[in-house]
C-alpha positions in Angstrom: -3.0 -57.4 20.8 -5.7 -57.9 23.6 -9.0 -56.8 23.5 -8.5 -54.0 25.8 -5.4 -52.9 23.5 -7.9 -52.8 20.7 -10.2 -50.7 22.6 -8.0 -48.3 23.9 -6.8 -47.3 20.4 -10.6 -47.2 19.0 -10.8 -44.5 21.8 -7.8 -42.7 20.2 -8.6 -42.8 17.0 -12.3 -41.8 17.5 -10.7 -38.5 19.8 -8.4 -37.7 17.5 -11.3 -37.9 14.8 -13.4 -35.6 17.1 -11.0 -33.0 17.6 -10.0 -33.5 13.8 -13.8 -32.4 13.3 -13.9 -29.5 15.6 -10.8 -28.0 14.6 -11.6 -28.0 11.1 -15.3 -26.5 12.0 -13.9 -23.6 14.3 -11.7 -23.2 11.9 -14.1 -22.7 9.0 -16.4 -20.7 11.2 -14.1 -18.2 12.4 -12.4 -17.6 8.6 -16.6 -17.1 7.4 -16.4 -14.5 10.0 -13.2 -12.7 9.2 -14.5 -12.6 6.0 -17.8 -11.3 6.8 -20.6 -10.1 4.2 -17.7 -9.7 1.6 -18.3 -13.6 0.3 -21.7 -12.4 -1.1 -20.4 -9.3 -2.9 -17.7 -10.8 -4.2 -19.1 -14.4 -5.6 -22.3 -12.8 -6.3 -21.3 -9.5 -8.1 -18.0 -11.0 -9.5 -18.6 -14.0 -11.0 -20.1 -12.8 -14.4 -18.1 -14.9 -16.4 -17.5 -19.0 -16.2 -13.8 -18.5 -15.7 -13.7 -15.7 -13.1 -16.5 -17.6 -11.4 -13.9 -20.9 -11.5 -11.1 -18.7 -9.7 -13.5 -17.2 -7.4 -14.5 -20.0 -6.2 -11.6 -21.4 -5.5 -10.5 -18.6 -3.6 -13.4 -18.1 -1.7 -13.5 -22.1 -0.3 -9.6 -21.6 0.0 -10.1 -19.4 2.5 -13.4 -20.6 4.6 -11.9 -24.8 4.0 -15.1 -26.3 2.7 -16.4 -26.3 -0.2 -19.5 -27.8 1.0 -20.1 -24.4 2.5 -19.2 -22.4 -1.0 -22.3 -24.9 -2.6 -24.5 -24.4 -0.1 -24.2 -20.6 -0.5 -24.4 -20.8 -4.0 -27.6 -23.0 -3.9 -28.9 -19.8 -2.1 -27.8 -16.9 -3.8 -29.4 -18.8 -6.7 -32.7 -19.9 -4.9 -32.8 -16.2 -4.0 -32.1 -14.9 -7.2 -28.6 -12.9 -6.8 -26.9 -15.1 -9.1 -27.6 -17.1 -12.0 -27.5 -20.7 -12.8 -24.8 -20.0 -15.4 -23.1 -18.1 -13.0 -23.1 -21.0 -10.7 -21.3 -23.7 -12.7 -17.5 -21.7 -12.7 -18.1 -21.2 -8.7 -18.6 -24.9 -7.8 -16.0 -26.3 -9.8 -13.6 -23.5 -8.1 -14.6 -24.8 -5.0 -14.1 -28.5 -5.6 -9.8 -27.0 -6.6 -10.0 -24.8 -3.5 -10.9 -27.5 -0.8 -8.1 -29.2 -1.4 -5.8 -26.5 0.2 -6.5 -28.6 3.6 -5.2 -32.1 2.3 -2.0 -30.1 1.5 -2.0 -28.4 5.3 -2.7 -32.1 6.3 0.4 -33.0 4.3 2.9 -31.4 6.6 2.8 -34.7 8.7 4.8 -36.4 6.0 7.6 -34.0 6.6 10.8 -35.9 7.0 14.4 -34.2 7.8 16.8 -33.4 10.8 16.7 -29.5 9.5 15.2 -27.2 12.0 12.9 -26.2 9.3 11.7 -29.3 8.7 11.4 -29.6 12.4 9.5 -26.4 12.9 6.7 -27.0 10.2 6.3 -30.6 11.5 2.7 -30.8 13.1 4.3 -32.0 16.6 6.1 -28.8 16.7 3.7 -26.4 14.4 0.4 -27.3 16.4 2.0 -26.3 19.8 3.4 -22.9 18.5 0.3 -21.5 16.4 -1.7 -23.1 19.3 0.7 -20.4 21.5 0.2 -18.1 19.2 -3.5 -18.3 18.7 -4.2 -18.5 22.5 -2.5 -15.2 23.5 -4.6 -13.2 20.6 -7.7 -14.7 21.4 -7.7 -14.4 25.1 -5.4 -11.3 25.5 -6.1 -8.5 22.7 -9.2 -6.4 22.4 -9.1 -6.2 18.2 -12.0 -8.5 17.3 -10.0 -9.4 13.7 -7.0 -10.3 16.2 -9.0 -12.2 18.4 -9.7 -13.9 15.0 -6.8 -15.1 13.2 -6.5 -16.0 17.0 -9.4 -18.7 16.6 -8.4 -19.5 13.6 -4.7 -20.9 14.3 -6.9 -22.6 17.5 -8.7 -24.6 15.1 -5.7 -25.4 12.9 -3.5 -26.1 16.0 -6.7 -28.9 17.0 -6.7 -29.9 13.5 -3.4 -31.2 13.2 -3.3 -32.6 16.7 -6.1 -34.4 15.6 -4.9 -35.4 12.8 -1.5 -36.8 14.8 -3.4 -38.9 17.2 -5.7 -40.3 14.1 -2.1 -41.8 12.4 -0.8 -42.6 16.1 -3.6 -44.9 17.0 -4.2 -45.9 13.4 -0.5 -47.3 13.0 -1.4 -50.7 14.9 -3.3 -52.0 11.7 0.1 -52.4 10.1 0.4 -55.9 10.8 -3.1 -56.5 11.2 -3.7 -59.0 7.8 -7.7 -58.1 8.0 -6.7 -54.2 7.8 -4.9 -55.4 4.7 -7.0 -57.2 2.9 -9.6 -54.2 3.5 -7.8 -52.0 2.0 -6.6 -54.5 -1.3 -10.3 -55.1 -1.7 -10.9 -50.8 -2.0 -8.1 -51.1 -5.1 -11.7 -52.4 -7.0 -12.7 -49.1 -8.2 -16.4 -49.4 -8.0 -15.7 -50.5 -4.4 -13.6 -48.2 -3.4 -15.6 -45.0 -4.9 -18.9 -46.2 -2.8 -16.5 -46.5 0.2 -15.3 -42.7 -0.1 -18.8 -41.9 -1.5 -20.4 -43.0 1.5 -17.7 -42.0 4.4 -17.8 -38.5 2.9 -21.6 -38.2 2.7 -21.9 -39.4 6.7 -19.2 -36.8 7.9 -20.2 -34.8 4.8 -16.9 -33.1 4.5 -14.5 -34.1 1.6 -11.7 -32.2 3.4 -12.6 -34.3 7.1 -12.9 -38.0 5.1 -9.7 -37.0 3.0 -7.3 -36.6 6.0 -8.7 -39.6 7.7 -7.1 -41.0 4.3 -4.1 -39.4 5.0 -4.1 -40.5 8.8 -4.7 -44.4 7.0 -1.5 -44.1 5.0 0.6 -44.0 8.9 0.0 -48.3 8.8 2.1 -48.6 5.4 -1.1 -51.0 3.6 -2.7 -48.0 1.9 -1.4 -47.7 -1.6 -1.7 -45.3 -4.7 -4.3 -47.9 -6.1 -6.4 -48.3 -3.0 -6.0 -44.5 -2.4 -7.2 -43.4 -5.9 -10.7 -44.8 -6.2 -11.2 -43.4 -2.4 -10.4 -40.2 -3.8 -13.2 -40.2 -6.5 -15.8 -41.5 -4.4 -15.6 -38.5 -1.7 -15.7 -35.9 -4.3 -19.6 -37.7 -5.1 -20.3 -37.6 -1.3 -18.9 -33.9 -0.7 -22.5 -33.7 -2.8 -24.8 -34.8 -0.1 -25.1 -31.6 1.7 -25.6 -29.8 -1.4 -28.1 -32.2 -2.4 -29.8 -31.8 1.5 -30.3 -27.9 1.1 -32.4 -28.2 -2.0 -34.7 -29.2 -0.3 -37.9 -26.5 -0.9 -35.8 -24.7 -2.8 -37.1 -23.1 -6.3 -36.1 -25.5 -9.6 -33.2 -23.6 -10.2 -31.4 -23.7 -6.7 -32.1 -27.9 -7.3 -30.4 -27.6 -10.8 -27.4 -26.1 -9.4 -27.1 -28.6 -6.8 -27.6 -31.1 -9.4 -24.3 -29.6 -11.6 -22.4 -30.1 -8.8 -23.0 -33.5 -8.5 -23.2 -34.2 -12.6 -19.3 -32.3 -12.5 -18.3 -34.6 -10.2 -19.9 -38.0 -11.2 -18.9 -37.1 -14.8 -15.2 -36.3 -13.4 -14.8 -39.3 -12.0 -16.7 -41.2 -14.4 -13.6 -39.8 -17.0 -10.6 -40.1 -14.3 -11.7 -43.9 -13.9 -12.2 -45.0 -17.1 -8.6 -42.8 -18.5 -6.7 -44.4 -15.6 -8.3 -48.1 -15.5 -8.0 -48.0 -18.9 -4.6 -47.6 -20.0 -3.6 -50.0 -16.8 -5.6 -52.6 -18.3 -3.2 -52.9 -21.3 -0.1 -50.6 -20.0 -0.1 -51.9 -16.1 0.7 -48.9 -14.2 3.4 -49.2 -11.4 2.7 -46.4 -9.3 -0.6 -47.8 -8.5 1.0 -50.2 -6.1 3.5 -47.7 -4.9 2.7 -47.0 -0.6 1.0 -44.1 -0.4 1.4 -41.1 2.0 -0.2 -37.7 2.9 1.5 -36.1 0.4 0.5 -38.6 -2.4 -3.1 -38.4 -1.5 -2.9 -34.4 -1.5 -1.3 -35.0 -4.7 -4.1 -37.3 -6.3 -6.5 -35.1 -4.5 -5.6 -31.7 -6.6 -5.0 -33.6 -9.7 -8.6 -35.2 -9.9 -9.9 -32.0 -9.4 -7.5 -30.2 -12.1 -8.2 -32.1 -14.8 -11.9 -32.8 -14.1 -12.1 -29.0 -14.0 -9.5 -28.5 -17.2 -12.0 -31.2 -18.5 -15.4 -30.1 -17.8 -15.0 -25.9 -17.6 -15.0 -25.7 -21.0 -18.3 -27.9 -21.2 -20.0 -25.7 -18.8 -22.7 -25.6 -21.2 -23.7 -29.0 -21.8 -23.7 -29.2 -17.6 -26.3 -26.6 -18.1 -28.1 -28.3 -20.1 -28.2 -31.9 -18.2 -29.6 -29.8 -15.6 -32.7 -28.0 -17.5 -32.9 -31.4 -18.9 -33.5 -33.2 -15.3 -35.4 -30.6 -14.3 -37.0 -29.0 -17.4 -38.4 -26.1 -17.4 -41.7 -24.5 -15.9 -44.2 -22.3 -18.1 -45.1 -20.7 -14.4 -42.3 -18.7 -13.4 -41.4 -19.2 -9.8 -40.2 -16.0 -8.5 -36.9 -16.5 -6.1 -37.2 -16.6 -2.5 -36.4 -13.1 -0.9 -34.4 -14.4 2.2 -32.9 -17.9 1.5 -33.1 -20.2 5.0 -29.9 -21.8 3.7 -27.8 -18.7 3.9 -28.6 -19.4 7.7 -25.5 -21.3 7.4 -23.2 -18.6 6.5 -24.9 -15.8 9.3 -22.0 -13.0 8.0 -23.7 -13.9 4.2 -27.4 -13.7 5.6 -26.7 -10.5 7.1 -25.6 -8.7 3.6 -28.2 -10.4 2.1 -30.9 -9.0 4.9 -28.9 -5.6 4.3 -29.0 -5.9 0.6 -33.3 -6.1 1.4 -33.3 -3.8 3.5 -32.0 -1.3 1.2 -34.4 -2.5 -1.8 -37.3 -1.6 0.7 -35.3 1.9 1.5 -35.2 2.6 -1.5 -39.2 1.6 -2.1 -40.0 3.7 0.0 -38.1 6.7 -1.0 -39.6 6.1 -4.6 -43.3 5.9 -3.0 -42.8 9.6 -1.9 -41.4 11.1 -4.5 -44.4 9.6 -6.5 -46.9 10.2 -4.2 -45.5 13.9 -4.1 -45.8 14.4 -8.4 -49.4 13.2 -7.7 -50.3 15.9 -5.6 -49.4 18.3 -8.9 -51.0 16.2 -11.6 -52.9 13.2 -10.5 -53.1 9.8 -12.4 -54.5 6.6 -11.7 -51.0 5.0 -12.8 -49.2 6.4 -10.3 -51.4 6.2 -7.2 -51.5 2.3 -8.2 -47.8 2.4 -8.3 -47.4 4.3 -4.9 -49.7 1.2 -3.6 -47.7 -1.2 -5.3 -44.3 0.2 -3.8 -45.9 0.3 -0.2 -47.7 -3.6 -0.7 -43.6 -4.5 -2.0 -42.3 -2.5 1.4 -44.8 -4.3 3.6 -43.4 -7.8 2.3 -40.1 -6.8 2.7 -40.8 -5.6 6.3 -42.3 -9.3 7.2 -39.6 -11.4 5.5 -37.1 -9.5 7.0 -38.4 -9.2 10.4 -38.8 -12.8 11.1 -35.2 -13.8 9.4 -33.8 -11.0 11.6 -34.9 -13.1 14.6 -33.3 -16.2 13.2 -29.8 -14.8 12.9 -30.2 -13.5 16.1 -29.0 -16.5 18.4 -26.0 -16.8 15.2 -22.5 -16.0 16.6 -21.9 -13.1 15.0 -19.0 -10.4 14.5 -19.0 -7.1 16.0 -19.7 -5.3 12.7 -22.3 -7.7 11.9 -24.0 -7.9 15.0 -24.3 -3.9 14.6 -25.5 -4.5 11.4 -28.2 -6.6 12.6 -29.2 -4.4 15.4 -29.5 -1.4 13.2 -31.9 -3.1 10.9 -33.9 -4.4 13.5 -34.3 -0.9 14.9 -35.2 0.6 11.7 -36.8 -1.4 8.9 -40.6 -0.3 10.7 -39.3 3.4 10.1 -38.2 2.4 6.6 -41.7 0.8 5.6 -43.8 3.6 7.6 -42.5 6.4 5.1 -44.2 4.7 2.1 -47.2 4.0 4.5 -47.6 8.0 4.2 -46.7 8.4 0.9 -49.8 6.1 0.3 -51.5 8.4 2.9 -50.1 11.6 0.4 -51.0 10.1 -2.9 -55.1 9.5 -1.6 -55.1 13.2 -0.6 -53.7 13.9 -3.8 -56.2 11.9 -5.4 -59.0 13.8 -3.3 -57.3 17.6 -4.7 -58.1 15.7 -7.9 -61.3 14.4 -7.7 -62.9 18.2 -5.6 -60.7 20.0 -8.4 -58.9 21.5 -5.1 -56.1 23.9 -5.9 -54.4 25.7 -3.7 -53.2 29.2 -4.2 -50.2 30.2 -6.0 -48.7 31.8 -2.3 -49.4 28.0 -0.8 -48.0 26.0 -3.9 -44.7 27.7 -3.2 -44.6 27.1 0.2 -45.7 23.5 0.0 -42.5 23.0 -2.9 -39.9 23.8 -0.7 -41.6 22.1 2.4 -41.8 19.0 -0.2 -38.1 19.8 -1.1 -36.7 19.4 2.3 -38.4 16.1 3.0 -37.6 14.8 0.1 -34.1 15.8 1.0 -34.0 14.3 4.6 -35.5 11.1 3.0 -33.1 10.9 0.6 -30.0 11.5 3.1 -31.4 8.6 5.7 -31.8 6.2 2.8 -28.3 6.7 1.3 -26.9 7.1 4.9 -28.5 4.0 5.5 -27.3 2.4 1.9 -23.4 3.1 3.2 -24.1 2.8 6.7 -22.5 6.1 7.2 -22.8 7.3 10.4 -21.5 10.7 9.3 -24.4 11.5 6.9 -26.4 10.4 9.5 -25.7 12.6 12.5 -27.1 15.7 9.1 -30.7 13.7 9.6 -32.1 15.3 12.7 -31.3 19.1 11.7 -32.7 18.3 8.6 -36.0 17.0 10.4 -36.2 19.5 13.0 -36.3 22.0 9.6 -38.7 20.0 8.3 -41.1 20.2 11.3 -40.6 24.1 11.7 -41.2 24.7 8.0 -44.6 22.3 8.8 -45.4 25.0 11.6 -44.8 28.2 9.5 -46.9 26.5 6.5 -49.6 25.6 8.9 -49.3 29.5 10.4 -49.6 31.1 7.2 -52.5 29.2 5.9 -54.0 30.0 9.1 -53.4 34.2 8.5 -55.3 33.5 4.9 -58.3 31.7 6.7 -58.7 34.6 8.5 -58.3 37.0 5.7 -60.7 34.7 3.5 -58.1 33.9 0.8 -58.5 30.3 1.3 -61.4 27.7 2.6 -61.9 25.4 5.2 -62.2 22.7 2.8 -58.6 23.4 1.3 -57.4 23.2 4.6 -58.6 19.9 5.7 -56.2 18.4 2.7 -53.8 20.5 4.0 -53.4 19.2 7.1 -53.5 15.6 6.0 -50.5 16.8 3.3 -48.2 18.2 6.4 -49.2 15.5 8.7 -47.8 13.3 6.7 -45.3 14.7 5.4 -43.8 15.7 9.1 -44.4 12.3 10.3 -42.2 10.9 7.5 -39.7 13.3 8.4 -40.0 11.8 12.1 -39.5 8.0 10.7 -36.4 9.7 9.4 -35.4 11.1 11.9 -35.6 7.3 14.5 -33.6 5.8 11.5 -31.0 7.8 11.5 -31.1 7.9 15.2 -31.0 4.6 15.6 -28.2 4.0 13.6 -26.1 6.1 15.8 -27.4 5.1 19.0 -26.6 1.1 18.0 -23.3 2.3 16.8 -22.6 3.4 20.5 -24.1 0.6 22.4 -26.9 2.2 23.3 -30.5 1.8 23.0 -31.5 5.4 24.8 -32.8 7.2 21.4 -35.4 9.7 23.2 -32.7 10.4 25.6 -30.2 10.9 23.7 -32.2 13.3 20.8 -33.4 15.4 24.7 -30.0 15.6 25.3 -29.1 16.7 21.5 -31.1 19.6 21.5 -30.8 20.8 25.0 -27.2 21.1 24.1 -25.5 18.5 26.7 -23.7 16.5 24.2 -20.5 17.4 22.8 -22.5 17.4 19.1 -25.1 19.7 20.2 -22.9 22.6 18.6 -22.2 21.1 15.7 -26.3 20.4 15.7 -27.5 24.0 16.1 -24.8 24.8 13.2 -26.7 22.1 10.8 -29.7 23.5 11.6 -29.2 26.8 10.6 -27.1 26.1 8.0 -30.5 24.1 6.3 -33.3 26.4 7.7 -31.3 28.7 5.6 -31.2 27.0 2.7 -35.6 26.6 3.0 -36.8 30.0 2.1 -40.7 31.1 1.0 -40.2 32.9 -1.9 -41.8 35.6 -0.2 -39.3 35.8 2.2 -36.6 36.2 -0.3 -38.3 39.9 -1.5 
């Protein structure tokens, strides 16, 4: 061949490498969206044990194609402290099983038959059809899961086209003696595990450098024994990106990084030495057998297996070589809130952000329900844990604020993106509530410092006022909790209750002024007591507001609560009905004679 032959095929090979790459990334990407915040929940909440981690695991990277990904997300759910080290192990040697589902997709190319069967599932002909397929859901349905699987079977269809035109261009090394002696000299096994070690660590993809393996067995010189030790060296590079992520992470997020790449060095330390071994005195045959894409799938899966059948039980002593790297610390390092490397998975970051979100809902809802008690018998224990619970809220509102902003340029699903919106919208309302419960628990520290107490006609009235915010409160934050939209559209009768009971409290204490049952000094704490208790109701109110208004689209909320109560929305009925229905259900006890 001339030069120009040469270069023209190094320009086919290298395409059909890059659209190998990008098919296998869009493909990755869009399955991580279909998926959506359900990979946390169920790796992070199902994985208690070592073996249900293992098949969780594999599931999880069988589904998103990488288990690169599945580490790196486990790195973070442990740097962030929503799973455990132990917890850990059973996922990542799932994942190193579950990426192998691609080298059997890849394997279709070695279909041979006349059979229209065959014919059909051949990549010349099954590339073109789901590339059909994929094109008319993506570009001409409105059903964002549709316009999914329609991405998805895009990236497959560029995957396997990619992979065609890799073997196409790669089939002129046949005769090419240099090719061969290349790849006799990887049948060496410490050779040929630094050569897969280090391919797989520069495109850091196991499943990528594994079907460029397959696309190398199209010239006929690659053989089981050349194929093998290629094999074990890219399941120690697939570690790299593992490896990278630890960076700045906490020690245990670097210890599970560090089991991943201890299962896989040991793995292969064990495949070598069993298979090298017995050939050394029993010569194995099928090591020089020609290998195809099948036959690497094959060795592929089986390292894996029996690494994992191996090694699963062990789990412990992996544990231990990784407190024994990095021992530990007598200073406990506390787990980072919002992980950077979830970043990488934005459909995980977002239900991790959610999952914070609702701590600091909840934070605050415990701040006024504290602050509230103090107001009827004041300690110093629970003012300070009032302030603690707002101090906790504030750090919650910073770290999520600024990761917020990060996962805002992330391409995003529809459900997700509304996700993000709402919290964006609402996390100041969320941490302002237990800003006034602080604001409740000093006046109740005043009451008990100027023995204040009011009388027994304003205690009542102040316990159901107290009742019905702690009521609308507790609605936002669960509606908020299940993002129900439902229980969310009961908030603003609720508050508008709120603020008239505020308004007949403030009334009546102003009747006893006048009759001199009460004194201007009670009344001072008074005000501070409804002020803040009708401005929590407000914050309330924009949350649950919010949510409905980012639900629709919109970002109108003044105009749209106007419009609520001046009954031109179809709900406004349903609105005046609430309201009744829970002005009702706040009565004075005096009113009840």
């Amino acid at each position: 061949m001339v030069f120009t032959d040469y270069l023209l095929k190094i320009i086919s090979l290298l395409g059909g490498l890059a659209l190998f790459l990008f098919g296998m990334d869009v493909m990755g990407k869009a399955l991580e969206r279909l998926a959506g915040g359900k990979l946390q929940t169920v790796l992070a909440k199902m994985s208690s044990t070592v073996f249900r981690g293992f098949f969780l695991g594999l599931a999880v990277t069988a589904v998103i194609q990488s288990s690169s990904a599945t580490t790196v997300m486990v790195v973070g759910f442990v740097n962030s402290g929503i799973m455990t080290l132990k917890q850990a192990i059973g996922v990542i040697m799932g994942s190193n099983v579950g990426t192998t589902v691609t080298s059997w997709l890849l394997s279709l190319t070695a279909l041979e038959g006349s059979s229209f069967l065959v014919q059909v599932f051949k990549p010349s002909t099954l590339a073109p059809l789901l590339g059909v397929i994929g094109i008319v859901l993506f570009m001409f349905t409105k059903s964002e899961k549709k316009q999914g699987v329609g991405t998805i079977l895009l990236g497959f269809m560029a995957l396997m086209t990619g992979m065609e035109l890799m073997s196409g261009s790669m089939e002129f090394l046949e005769g090419e003696q240099w090719f061969a002696n290349l790849m006799v000299s990887f049948s060496n096994p410490i050779l040929g595990i630094l050569a897969g070690a280090v391919l797989t660590a520069i495109i850091q993809s196991s499943s990528a450098s594994v079907g460029i393996l397959q696309g190398l067995c199209s010239t006929g010189a690659v053989t089981v024994g050349n194929a093998l030790p290629i094999i074990l060296g890219q399941n120690i590079g697939t570690c790299v990106t593992a490896m990278i992520s630890t960076v700045g992470a906490n020690r245990n997020a670097r210890r599970t990084a560090l089991v991943h790449l201890y299962f896989n060095i040991v793995g292969v330390a064990i495949v070598a030495l069993l298979v090298y071994g017995v050939n050394l005195f029993f010569p194995l045959e099928i090591l020089t057998k020609q290998a195809g894409p099948m036959e690497i799938a094959v060795i592929h899966t089986g390292f894996n297996l029996v690494a994992t059948a191996i090694l699963l039980p062990m789990n412990k002593l992996l544990e231990k070589l990784a407190y024994l790297t990095i021992p530990r610390q007598e200073v406990h390092q506390a787990p980072v809130l919002l992980d950077p490397l979830l970043l990488n998975t934005p459909s995980v970051a977002i239900q991790r952000a959610m999952d914070v979100a609702c701590q600091m809902a909840r934070a605050s809802q415990e701040a006024m329900e504290t602050a509230i008690s103090l107001t009827k018998g004041f300690t110093e224990e629970g003012f300070e844990q009032v302030r603690q619970l707002e101090d906790q809220t504030d750090i919650y509102e910073d770290a999520l604020g600024s990761y917020l902003v990060q996962l805002t340029g992330q391409k995003l699903s529809v459900e997700d993106n509304r996700i993000l919106n709402t919290m964006l919208y609402t996390i100041s309302d969320l941490e302002r509530i237990a800003d006034h419960a602080v604001d409740i628990a000093k006046a109740g520290r005043e009451m008990h410092q100027k023995n204040i107490q009011f009388s027994k006609q304003a205690q009542e009235e102040l316990a159901v006022l107290e009742q019905a915010v702690m009521d609308v409160i507790r609605g936002t934050v669960d509606a908020f909790q299940k993002q129900d939209l439902y229980q969310a559209m009961k908030v603003e009768p609720q508050e508008q209750v709120v603020d008239a009971l505020v308004k007949e409290v403030k009334s009546r204490h102003v009747r006893r002024l006048r009759d001199g049952l009460c004194s201007v000094e009670y009344g001072f704490v008074l005000e501070d007591l409804l002020t803040s208790y009708e401005r929590s109701a407000d914050h309330c109110s924009n949350v649950a507001i919010e949510m409905l208004q980012v639900a629709e689209g919109k970002l109108e909320a003044h105009e749209y609560l106007n419009a609520l109560k001046g009954g031109q929305l179809q709900e406004s009925a349903k609105f005046s009905e609430r309201f009744q229905k829970y002005r009702a259900r706040y009565v004075f006890p005096e009113d009840k004679e």
